[in-house]
N, C-alpha and C positions, 0 to 999 in steps of 0.2 A: 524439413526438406533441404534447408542449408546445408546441414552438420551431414546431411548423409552426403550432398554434393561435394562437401570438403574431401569429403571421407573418399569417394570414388576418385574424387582429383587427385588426392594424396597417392594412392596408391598405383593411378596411372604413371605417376610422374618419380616415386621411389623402385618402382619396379624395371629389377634389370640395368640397374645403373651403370653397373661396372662390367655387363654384356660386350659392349663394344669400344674397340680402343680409340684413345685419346685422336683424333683429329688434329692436321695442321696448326691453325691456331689454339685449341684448346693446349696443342705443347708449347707454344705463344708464350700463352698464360703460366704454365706451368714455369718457364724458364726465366720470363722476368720478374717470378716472384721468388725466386729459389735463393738469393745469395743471401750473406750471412746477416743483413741488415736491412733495416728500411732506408738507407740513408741509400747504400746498393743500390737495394731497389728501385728508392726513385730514380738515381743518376745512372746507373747501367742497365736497367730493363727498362723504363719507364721511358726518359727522357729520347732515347732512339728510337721509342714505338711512337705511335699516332692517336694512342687515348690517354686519356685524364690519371693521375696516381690510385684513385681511391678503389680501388677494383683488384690491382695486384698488390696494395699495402693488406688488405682482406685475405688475399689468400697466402699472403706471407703466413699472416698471423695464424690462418687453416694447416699452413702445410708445418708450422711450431708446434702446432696443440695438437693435429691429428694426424697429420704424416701427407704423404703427396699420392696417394693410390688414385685411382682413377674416380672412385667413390668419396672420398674426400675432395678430391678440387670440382668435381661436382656437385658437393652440399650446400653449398651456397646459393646456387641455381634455384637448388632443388624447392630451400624453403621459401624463396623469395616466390618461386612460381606455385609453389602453395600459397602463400601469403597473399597474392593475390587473385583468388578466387573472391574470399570473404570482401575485399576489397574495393571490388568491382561492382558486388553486391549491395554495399553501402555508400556508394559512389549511383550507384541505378537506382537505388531510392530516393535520396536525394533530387537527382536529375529527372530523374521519370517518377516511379513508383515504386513498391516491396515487388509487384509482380515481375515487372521488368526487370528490374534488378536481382532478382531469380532467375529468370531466364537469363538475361546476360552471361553471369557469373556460371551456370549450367555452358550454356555453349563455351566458356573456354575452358571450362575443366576438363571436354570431352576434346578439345581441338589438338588435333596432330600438331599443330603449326607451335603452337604454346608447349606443348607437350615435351616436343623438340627442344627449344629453348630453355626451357628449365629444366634438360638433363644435359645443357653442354655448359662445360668449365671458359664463360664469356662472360661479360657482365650483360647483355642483354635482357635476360630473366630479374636482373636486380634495376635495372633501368625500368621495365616495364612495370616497374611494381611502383617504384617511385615517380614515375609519371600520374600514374592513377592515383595515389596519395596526395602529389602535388595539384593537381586537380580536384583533388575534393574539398582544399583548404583555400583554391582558389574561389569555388563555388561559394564553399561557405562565405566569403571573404564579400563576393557581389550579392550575396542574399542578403546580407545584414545591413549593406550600402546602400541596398534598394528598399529594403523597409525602413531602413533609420534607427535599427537594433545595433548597438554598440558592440563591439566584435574585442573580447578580451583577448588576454597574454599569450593565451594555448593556442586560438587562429594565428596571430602574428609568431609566435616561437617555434608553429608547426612550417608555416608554409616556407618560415629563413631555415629551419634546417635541413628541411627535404631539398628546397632549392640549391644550399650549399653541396648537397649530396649530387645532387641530380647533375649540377656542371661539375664537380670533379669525378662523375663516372662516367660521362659519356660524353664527346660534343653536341651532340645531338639532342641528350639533356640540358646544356647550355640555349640550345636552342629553343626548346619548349620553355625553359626557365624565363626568357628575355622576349617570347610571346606573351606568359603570362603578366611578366610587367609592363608592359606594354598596356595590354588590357584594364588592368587595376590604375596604372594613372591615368590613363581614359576617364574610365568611370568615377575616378575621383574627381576629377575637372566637370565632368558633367553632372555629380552630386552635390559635390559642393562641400561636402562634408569630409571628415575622418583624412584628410590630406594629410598631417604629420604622421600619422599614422601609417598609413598606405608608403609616404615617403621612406619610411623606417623599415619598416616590409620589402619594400622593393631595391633599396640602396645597398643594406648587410650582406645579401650574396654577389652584389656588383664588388663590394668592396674586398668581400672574401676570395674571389678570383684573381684580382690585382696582382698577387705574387705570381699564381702561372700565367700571365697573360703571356712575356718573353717563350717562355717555354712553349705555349700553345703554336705560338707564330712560328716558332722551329719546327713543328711537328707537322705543319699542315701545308707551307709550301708550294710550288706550282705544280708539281709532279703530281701523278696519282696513275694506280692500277685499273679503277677504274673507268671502265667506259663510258661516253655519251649516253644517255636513258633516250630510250625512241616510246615510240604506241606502244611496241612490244613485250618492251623493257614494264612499264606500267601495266599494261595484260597480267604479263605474267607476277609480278609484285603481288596482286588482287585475285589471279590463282594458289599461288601457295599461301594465301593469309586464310584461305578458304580452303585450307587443309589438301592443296594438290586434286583439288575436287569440279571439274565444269560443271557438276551440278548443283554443286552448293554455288559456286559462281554467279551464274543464269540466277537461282534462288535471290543469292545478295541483291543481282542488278535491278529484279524483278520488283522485289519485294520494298525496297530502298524508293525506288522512283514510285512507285504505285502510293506505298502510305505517306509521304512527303506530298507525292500531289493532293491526295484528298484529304490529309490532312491543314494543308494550306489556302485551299481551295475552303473548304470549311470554316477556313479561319482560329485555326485552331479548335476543331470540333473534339478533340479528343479531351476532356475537362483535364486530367488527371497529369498533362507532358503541357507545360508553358512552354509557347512558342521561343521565349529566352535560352531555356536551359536545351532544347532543340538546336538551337545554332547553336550554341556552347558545344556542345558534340560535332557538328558539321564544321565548324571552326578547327577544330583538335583533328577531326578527319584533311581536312583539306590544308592549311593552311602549312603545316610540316612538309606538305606534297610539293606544295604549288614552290616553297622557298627552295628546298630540294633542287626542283627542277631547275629553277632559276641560276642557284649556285651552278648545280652544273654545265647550264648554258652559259654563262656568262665567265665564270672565273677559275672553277675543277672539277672534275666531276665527283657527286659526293653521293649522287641519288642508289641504293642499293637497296634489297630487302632487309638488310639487317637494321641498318641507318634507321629506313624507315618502320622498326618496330614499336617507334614512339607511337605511333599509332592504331596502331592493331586490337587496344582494347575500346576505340572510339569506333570500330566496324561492326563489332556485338553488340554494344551498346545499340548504335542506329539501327542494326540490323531488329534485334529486341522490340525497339519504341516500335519499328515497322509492323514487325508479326502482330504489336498490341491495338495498333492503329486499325490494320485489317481486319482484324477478328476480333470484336469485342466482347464474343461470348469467353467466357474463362474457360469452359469442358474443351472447345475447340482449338482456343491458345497451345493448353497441355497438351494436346493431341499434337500438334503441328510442331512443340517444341520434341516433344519428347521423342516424334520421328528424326527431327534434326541429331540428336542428342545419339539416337541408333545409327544413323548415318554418318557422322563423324566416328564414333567407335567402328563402324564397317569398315571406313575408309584407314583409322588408325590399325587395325588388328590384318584384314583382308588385302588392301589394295595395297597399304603404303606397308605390310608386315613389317609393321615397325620395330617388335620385337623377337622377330626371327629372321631377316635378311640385313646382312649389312648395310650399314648408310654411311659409314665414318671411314678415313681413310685408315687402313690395317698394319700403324706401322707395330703394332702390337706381336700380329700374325707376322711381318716379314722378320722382326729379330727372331722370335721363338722356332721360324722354320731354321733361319742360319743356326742356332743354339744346338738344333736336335738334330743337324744335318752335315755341318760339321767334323772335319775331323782332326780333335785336338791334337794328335801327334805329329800332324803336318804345321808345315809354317802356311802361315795364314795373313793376306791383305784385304782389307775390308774400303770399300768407298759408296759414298752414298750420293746421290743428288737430293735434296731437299734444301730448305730455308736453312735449315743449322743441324748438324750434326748430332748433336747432343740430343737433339729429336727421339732417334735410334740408339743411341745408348741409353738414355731412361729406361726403354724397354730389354735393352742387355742387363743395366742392373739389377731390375727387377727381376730376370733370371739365376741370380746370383751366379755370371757368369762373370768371369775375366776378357770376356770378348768386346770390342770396342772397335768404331768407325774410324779407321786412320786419317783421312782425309776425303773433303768432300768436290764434288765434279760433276759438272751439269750439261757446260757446251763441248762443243769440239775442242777449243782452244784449249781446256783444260789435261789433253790426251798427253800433254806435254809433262804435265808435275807426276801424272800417272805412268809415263812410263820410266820417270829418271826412281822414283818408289820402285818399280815394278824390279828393273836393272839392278837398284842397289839390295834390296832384300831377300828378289828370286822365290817370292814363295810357292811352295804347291798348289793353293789352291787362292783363287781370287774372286772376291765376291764384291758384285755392284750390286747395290740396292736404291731404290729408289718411293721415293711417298710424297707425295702431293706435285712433286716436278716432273714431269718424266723426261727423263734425259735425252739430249739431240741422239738421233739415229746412227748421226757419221761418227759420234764419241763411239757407240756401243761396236761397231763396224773395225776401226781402228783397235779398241781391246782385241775383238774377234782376231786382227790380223796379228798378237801378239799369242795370242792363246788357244785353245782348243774349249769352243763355249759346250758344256755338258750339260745343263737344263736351264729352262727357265722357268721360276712358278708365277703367275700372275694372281693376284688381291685386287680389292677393290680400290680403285686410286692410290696402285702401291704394285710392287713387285720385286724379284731378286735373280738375277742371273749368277751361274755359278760357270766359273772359266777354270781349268786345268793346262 
C-alpha cells in the first residue's frame, strides 16, 4: 500500500512540471544561483537575500549538471517532496503506529498544499523533508533516554547532520533545530543520563552556524514586507494547509478537538499512540506557531504560510492519530481515509485545477507574447516593472531571441529615466511589462501622454502594454 502511495504521489508531484512559468521568487532562486561560482553565489545572491546558503549553492550545482529550465530548478523540490512521503510514514510508525503512518503519509501525497510545494523552485519542499527526518532522529534520540537503550553513532551523526542542513536552508529550520535542543537537554537533565552525549548532539550545529551568525544578522534586520498576523491571518494559514478546502478545515477542527478529548479523557485509551509521542506532535504543531507570532508581535513580522511549513507535516500526523482514535474499527478508518484521499484529489484536479488553470505569475507568457508580436524591423524599447529585470530576460533567452529589458520602472518618479530613453532612442514601438509589481497608474498615464497606447494584454499577476 506504501509503494503504491509513493507511486501516486510521485506522479502527482512530477506531472506537468514545466506547465507553468517560473514565479517571482522561484526567478529569486533562479538568479542568485546563476553566477559563475559558489563563492558569487554566496556573496552576490545569497548574502543580499534573507535565507541561509545551502538551498541556492544546490541549485548552482542543478543548474552545472542539468541546465536552468524550469524542470530542472524544480527537481530538487520535486525529490524532496517525494521523499517525503515514505518519510512521514516512518516517522507515524514510530510516533503512533504502521496504520497511522499510512494514513499520514496517504494524506500528503494526495495534498494540494504539498503538491504545490514540491513543484516550486524554493527550498520549502527541501525544508519540509528535513524537518520530518530531524524529527524522527529526535524521537529516536528520547526513546532511548527514556528506556535507558544506548543510542549509537547513526542517532547522533544523523540528527548533527540534518540539523546542520536544516539551519543553513532555512531560518525557520534554525528554529525547529534550537527547539529540538532545547528539548533533548531537558530531557537529559531530567534523565540523568547520556549528557556528553546529548551535549555532542546538540552543540556541532551550534557551532557549525557560528560562521553565518554576522551574515544572518545582516539579513534579517528591522525591516520586513511582511505584515502583522491577526485571527485572520491564522484562519487562513489552516485553510490552505487544508488544501484551500472549508471542508476539510471544519473536518481538521472537528476531528482534532473530538479524538484529543476522548482520548485524554480516557487517559490515553487508545493503547497503540503514548500520550508522550502525542504531545511530541502537538509540540511541532504549536510551538513554531506560538514563537512565530510572538516574533512578530514583538520584534518583525516573520509569521507567513511559507515560514510556517515547518509544520504542516505535524497536522496529518494529528489529524491521522485523530481519524484512529475515533474509529477504532480498521474497515471504517479506510473508508474515512480513502474519502479524505478522494477529496483532496477533487479539490487538487476540480476546485483548485491545479493542472490546467494558472497559478504562477506568467512572466513566461508576457516575453513570448512580446517575442511573437514584435516587430523586429522597427526600433524597439522594452521596460519592465518587477523585482529585477533579468526576470524577463531568462524568458527572452530562452526564446532564443536578441530581445532584452532595457531598463526597469515601477513608480511615477521613474517616468523621468523613461523619457530622457524614450527622447534619446526615439523608438517605434515601446513596450512596458510588468510581473509580479504592477506599476503605479500615474507612470502608465504619463507613457500614455508621450505615446499612442495600442493594446494591452493582461496574464495572470503579469501583463504587457504596447505604445506607438
Amino acid at each position: 500500500m506504501l509503494t503504491l502511495v509513493i507511486l501516486v504521489g510521485s506522479i502527482l508531484r512530477i506531472a506537468c512540471l514545466d506547465r507553468e512559468s517560473l514565479w517571482n521568487d522561484e526567478l529569486s532562486s533562479w538568479y542568485r544561483s546563476s553566477f559563475s561560482s559558489i563563492t558569487e553565489v554566496v556573496t552576490l545572491g545569497v548574502i543580499p537575500d534573507v535565507h541561509p546558503p545551502s538551498y541556492q549553492i544546490l541549485l548552482y550545482f542543478v543548474e552545472q549538471s542539468i541546465g536552468d529550465s524550469e524542470s530542472a530548478l524544480r527537481l530538487p523540490s520535486v525529490i524532496a517532496g517525494i521523499l517525503t512521503i515514505p518519510m512521514i510514514f516512518l516517522l507515524g510508525r514510530k510516533l503512533l503506529s504502521d496504520s497511522a503512518g499510512l494514513l499520514a503519509s496517504t494524506l500528503l501525497a494526495a495534498a494540494p498544499i504539498h503538491i504545490w510545494f514540491s513543484q516550486e523552485a524554493r527550498s520549502y519542499s527541501i525544508l519540509i523533508l528535513l524537518v520530518v527526518i530531524s524529527v524522527y532522529f529526535l524521537t529516536e534520540t528520547l526513546e532511548k533516554l527514556k528506556t535507558g537503550k544506548r543510542f549509537g553513532k547513526s542517532t547522533i551523526t544523523g540528527f548533527i547532520t540534518v540539523g546542520i542542513l536544516l539551519e543553513y536552508t532555512h531560518y525557520f529550520g534554525l528554529l525547529i533545530l534550537a527547539i529540538e535542543i532545547a528539548i533533548l537537554l531537558l530531557s537529559s537533565l531530567v534523565v540523568g543520563r547520556e549528557k556528553l552525549k546529548i551535549l555532542v548532539m546538540c552543540l556541532i550545529p551550534v557551532l557549525a552556524f557560528l560562521p553565518w551568525i554576522p551574515y544572518a544578522a545582516a539579513q534579517t534586520g528591522t525591516e520586513s514586507h511582511i505584515t502583522v498576523p491577526t485571527i485572520k491571518t491564522i484562519a487562513v494559514l489552516f485553510f490552505l494547509y487544508m488544501s484551500w478546502s472549508k471542508v476539510m478545515l471544519v473536518l481538521l477542527c472537528l476531528s482534532v478537538s473530538a479524538g484529543l478529548l476522548i482520548y485524554f479523557r480516557k487517559g490515553g485509551g487508545y493503547s497503540s499512540f503514548t500520550p508522550g509521542n502525542l504531545i511530541i506532535i502537538l509540540l511541532w504543531l504549536f510551538i513554531p506557531l506560538a514563537l512565530s507570532l510572538l516574533l512578530s508581535f514583538l520584534l518583525i513580522p516573520v509569521f507567513t504560510i511559507r515560514n510556517m511549513m515547518v509544520a504542516l507535516p505535524a497536522i496529518f500526523l494529528i489529524l491521522s492519530a485523530s481519524i484512529h482514535i475515533l474509529f477504532p474499527s480498521g474497515w471504517l478508518r479506510y473508508t474515512i481515509g480513502a474519502g479524505l484521499c478522494c477529496y483532496l484529489l477533487f479539490s487538487l484536479f476540480i476546485v483548485r485545477k491545479h493542472y490546467s488553470v494558472p497559478h504562477k505569475q506568467q512572466f513566461r507568457e508576457v516575453a513570448e507574447y512580446v517575442v511573437n508580436n514584435c516587430d523586429r524591423s522597427n526600433e524597439i524599447l522594452i521596460a519592465a516593472s518587477t523585482w529585477n529585470i533579468a526576470y524577463f530576460n531568462y524568458y527572452f533567452n530562452k526564446t532564443s531571441s536578441d530581445i532584452s529589458v532595457d531598463l526597469g520602472a515601477s513608480e511615477a518618479t521613474d517616468f523621468a529615466v523613461i523619457r530622457t530613453l524614450l527622447t534619446s532612442r526615439k523608438p517605434d514601438e515601446f513596450w512596458f511589462l510588468w510581473g509580479h509589481i504592477e506599476p503605479d497608474s500615474v507612470l502608465i498615464d504619463s507613457i500614455s501622454g508621450l505615446f499612442m497606447e495600442v493594446e494591452y494584454q493582461q496574464f495572470y499577476d503579469a501583463g504587457v502594454w504596447l505604445f506607438y
